[in-house]
Residue, then its C-alpha position, 0 to 999 in steps of 0.5 A: x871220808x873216802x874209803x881207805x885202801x889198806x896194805x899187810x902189815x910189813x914183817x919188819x913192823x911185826x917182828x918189832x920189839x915194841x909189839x912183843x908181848x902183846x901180840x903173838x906172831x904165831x896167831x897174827x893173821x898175816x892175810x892183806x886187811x880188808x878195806x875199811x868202811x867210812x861209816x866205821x872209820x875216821x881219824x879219830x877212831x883210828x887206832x894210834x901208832x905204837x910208836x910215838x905215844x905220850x901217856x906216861x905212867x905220870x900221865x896216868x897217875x894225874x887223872x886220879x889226882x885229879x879224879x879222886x880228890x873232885x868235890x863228889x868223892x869228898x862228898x861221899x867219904x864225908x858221908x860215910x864219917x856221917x853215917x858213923x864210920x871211924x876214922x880207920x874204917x873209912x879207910x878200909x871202906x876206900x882201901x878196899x875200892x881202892x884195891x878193887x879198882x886197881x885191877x880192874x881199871x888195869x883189866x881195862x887200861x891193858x885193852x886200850x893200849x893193846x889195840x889202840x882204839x877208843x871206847x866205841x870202837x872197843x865195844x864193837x868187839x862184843x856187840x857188834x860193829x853196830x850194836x857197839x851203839x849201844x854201850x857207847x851210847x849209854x856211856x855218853x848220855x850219862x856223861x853229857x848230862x853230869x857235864x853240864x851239872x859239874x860245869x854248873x857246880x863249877x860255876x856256882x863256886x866262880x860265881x860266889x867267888x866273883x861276888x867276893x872279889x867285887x861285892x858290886x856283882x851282886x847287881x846282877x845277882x837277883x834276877x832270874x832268867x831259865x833258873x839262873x841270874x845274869x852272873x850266873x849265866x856268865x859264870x856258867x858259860x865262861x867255865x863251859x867255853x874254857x872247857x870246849x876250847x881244850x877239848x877242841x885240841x884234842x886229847x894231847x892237850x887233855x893230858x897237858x891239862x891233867x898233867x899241871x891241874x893234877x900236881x895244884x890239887x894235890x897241894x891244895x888238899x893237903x894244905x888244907x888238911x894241914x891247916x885243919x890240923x894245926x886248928x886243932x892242935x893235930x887232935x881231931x874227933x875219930x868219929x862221931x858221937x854215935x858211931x857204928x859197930x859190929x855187924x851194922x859197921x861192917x855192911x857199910x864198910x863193905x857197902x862202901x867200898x863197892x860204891x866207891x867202885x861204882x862211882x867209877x863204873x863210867x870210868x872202868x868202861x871208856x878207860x881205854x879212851x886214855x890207855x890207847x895213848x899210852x907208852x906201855x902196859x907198864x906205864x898204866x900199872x905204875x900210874x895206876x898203883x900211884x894214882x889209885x891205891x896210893x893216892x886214894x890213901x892220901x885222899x882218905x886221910x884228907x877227909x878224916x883230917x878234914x872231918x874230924x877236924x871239923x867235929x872236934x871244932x864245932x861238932x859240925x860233919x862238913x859236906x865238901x871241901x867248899x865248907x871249908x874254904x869259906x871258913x878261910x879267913x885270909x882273902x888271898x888264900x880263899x880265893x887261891x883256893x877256890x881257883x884251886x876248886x876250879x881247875x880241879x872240876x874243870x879237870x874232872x869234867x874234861x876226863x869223866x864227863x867231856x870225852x866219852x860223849x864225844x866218842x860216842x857221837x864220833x862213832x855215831x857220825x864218822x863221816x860228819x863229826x870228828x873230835x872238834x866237832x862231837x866235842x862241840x855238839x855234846x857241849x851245846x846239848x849238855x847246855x841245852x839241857x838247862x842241867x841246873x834243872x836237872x841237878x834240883x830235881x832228886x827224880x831225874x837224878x835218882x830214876x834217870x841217871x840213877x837207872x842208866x848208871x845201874x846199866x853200866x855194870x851189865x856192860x862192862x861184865x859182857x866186854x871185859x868176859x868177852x875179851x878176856x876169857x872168850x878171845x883171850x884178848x886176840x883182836x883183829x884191829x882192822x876188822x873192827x872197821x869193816x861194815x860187811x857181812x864177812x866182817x869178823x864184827x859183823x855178826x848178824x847185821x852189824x849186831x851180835x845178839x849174843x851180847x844183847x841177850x845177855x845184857x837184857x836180863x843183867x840190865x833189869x836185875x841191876x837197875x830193880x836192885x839199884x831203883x826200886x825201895x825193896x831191894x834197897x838193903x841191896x842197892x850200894x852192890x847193884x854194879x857187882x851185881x849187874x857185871x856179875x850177872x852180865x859176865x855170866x850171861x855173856x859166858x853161857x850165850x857166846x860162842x866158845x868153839x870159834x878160832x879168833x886171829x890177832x891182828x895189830x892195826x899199825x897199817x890203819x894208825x894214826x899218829x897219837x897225837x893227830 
């Protein structure tokens, strides 16, 4: 697009209510804003008017609903029933990431709504209009190919389910073309285009799908919990036949609680992705308290009830739900749940795994993708990556995305000090779209090699503890250990005696639902 020439915020606009509290008057910059660069800037990286904004704290609260209750993280707190933890110490272990979790996707969440902007534009804070690559990058490589997995995981439930509605499929169930039979390529691709085709119309229409997927869910779950309970006369196994104690117990309660937060280490980073749409900060933190805390409380008396049902019956520790909903004897109701399993993935993918990359590759390509576009692009390629392979192969899984999710930690410890310690959350929104040396962002060509020599060091530590065999008595903290040791190398090499401005972007914004 071309270059747009931008105007001094009106006194009117910054004397606004709406902006009190988040933005000092005493410290905003009230010089003209320069112009922005199109290499920087589009529609979609803009950042979003204060007024008219549609993220309620329900809004907020149906991501988690549908986030935490995804057949990975019922695969996870399985596992930790496996491994020998009691009932109420699963529990703890979730309670404490939990609790953990609330803050710092709060921390998160407050930048998103403050500024108004992306991920990507965010990451331009600290590394640099150009160096913001980086973590954008990494975010969205991660995410692209965990799409195309959850959408294949997606596609294996359709198509049993197909096959159980029309024995006949099973014809075109036994050949084999790049890994996957014709049934399940028409599976696999059915589950793609729906996705794209919501992504297309942006995130309003994100948050309409979170919104009536989140309620379904939840329902869902609990009626299944119900259901297991009733079997067992409301009587379920408290743990397993040999279950932990002492110190052994406490390590992975504790071990627990920070995988729990690991797993959400992609989402602590692009949260703001989310946040920038949303009414107030007390809008994120009634969402969050409800979505997280609360809602992983019902999450995690759902997997004992599941779990310890599940023993009591047949001495069997159930990996997922889907274990369950092949146990269900009534046909309308196994296929009521496994369409429930569907929008629950769809709904996590969307969120989790389709909108990060896109943003990364709209920041990359301003000028040639908007959101639409990008949208489209990680689509294929995450299709083009065949991810059924990928899923089946314990090396890509472990050392690739093993290793770039160990990144994630350093990255959100550098961004999270920068902004808060270092600036004290001042931003100068319409500097961040500025390619010029006299950029605010600019730092030494368009990079700030303070932050990359702080990632540098963090990163390596991170993915040693998280990857190699010796550290592995170490390896479920490798993301507190990566953000700790990113914060701490940020807070030592950044400069701490420069003066920052706070300037809102409203001369620049664009409508949140556009």
């Amino acid at each position: 697009m071309d270059k747009k020439n931008l105007h001094a915020v009106s006194p009117e606009l910054a004397g606004r209510p709406d902006f009190e509290g988040e933005y000092s008057l005493g410290t905003v910059s009230t010089e003209p804003p320069p112009i922005t660069s199109d290499r920087l800037y589009n529609v979609d990286l803009a950042p979003t008017k204060q007024k008219g904004r549609t993220w309620s704290a329900y809004s907020i609260f149906t991501l988690w609903a549908n986030d935490v209750h995804s057949l990975g993280n019922y695969s996870f707190a399985i596992g930790l029933f496996a491994l020998g933890l009691g009932a109420w110490q699963v529990l703890t272990a979730l309670g404490v990431g939990a609790l953990l979790l609330f803050f710092l996707l709060s921390l998160s969440g407050f930048m998103g709504q403050k500024t108004g902007v992306p991920y990507p534009v965010m990451s331009r804070i600290a590394f640099g209009v150009h160096g913001a690559h980086l973590p954008a990058g990494v975010r969205g490589v991660v995410a692209i190919a965990w799409f195309g997995i959850q959408t294949y995981l997606a596609a294996v439930v359709l198509r049993v389910l197909l096959i159980a509605l029309w024995p006949g499929l099973s014809s075109v169930d036994s050949n084999d073309f790049l890994g996957l039979s014709t049934l399940g390529w028409l599976s696999f691709l059915a589950l793609w285009l729906v996705q794209v085709v919501i992504i297309c119309y942006g995130m309003e229409m994100i948050r309409k799908y979170e919104a009536f997927a989140g309620p379904i869910i939840l329902i869902t779950m609990l009626a299944m919990a119900v259901w297991m309970l009733l079997r067992v006369d409301f009587s379920i196994a408290w743990s397993t036949d040999t279950p932990l104690t002492g110190g052994e117990m406490w390590v992975h309660i504790l071990g627990g609680g920070s995988l729990w937060v690991s797993i959400y280490g992609t989402f602590v980073l692009n949260f703001c992705d989310f946040t920038r749409s949303a009414k107030s900060r007390g809008s994120i933190v009634r969402g969050n308290f409800w979505g997280i805390p609360i809602n992983m409380l019902v999450f995690g008396l759902i997997v004992v009830s599941l779990a310890g049902a599940q023993f009591k019956i047949d001495g069997r520790v159930i990996t997922s739900p889907a274990d369950i909903v092949e146990t269900i004897p009534s046909t309308l109701f196994l296929v009521l749940a496994s369409l429930a399993l569907l929008i629950l993935t769809v709904a996590v993918n969307l969120m989790a795994n389709f909108v990060a990359p896109t943003f990364a590759l709209t920041n990359m390509f301003p000028k040639k993708l908007n959101f639409a576009r990008a949208a489209i692009v990680s689509a294929v390629i995450g299709l083009l990556i065949l991810p059924w392979n990928l899923y089946n192969s314990p090396v890509v899984i472990v050392y690739f995305l093993g290793g770039l999710g160990a990144l994630l930690g350093p990255l959100f410890g550098i961004i999270m000090v920068d902004y808060w310690i270092i600036r004290r959350s001042k931003v100068n929104v319409p500097q961040l779209y500025i390619d010029a040396q006299e950029g605010e962002y600019y730092y030494h060509k368009g990079v700030n090699p303070r932050a990359i020599a702080a990632f540098i060091p963090a990163a390596l530590v991170s993915m040693a503890v998280a990857l190699l065999p010796m550290f592995s008595a170490a390896s479920e903290f490798a993301w507190f250990i990566g953000a700790g040791l990113g914060a701490l190398c940020y807070l030592v090499a950044a400069r701490k005696s420069l003066e920052y401005t706070d300037q809102h972007g409203e001369s620049i914004a664009v409508a949140a639902t556009h």
